[in-house]
C-alpha positions in Angstrom: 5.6 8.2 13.2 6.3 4.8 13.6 2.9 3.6 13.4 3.5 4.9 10.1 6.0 2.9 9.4 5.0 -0.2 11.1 1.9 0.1 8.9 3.4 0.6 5.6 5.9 -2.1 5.8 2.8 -4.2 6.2 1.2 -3.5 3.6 4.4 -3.5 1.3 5.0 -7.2 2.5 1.7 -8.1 2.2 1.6 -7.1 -1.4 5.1 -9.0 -1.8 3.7 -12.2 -0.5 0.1 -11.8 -2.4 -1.8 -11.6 1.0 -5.7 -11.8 1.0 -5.1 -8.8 3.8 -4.0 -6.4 1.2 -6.8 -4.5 0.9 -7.1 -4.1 5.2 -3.5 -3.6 5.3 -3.7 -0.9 3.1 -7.2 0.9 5.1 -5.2 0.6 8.2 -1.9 2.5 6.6 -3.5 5.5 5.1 -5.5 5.9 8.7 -2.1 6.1 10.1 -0.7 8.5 7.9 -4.1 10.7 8.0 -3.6 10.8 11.8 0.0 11.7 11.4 -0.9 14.4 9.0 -3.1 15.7 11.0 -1.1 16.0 14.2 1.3 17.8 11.9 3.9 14.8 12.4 4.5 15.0 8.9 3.5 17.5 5.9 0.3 17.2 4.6 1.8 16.7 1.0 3.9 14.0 2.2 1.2 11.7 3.8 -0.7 12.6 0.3 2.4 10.6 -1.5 3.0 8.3 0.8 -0.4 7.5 0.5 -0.4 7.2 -3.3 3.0 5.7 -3.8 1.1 2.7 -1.4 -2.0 2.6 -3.2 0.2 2.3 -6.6 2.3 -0.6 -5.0 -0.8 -2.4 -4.2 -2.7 -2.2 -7.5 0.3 -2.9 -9.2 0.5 -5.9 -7.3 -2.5 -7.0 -7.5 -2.9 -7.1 -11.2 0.9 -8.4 -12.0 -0.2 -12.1 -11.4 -3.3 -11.7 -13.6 -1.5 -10.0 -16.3 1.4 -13.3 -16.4 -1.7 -15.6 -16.4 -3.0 -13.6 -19.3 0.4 -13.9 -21.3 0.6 -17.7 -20.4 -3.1 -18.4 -21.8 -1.8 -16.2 -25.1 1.1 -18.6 -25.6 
């Protein structure tokens, strides 16, 4: 379980500090919470959010810095 937590905090402050890693981070964290799952350390339903709620963070910021470069360009 803390793997878990380890990993997602990585990614989550790799996705604050726009890290070129993001994408590795983010591999690494859903493997952990797979393993978890499957152990039956956690519910299946809950690696399957945790997992998403992750992915969501990172595409969300990944594209913020594009979209205020966008909006700069329009002005």
């Amino acid at each position: 379980m803390k793997k878990v937590r380890v990993t997602t905090k990585k990614v989550l402050s790799a996705v604050k500090a726009e890290s070129a890693t993001v994408a590795e981070d983010l591999k690494l964290a859903a493997s952990s919470i797979d393993k978890a799952a499957k152990k039956k350390t956690i519910h299946w339903k809950t690696a399957a959010r945790k997992k998403s709620r992750l992915a969501k963070a990172v595409n969300k910021g990944v594209k913020a810095p594009a979209k205020k470069a966008a909006a700069k360009k329009a002005k």
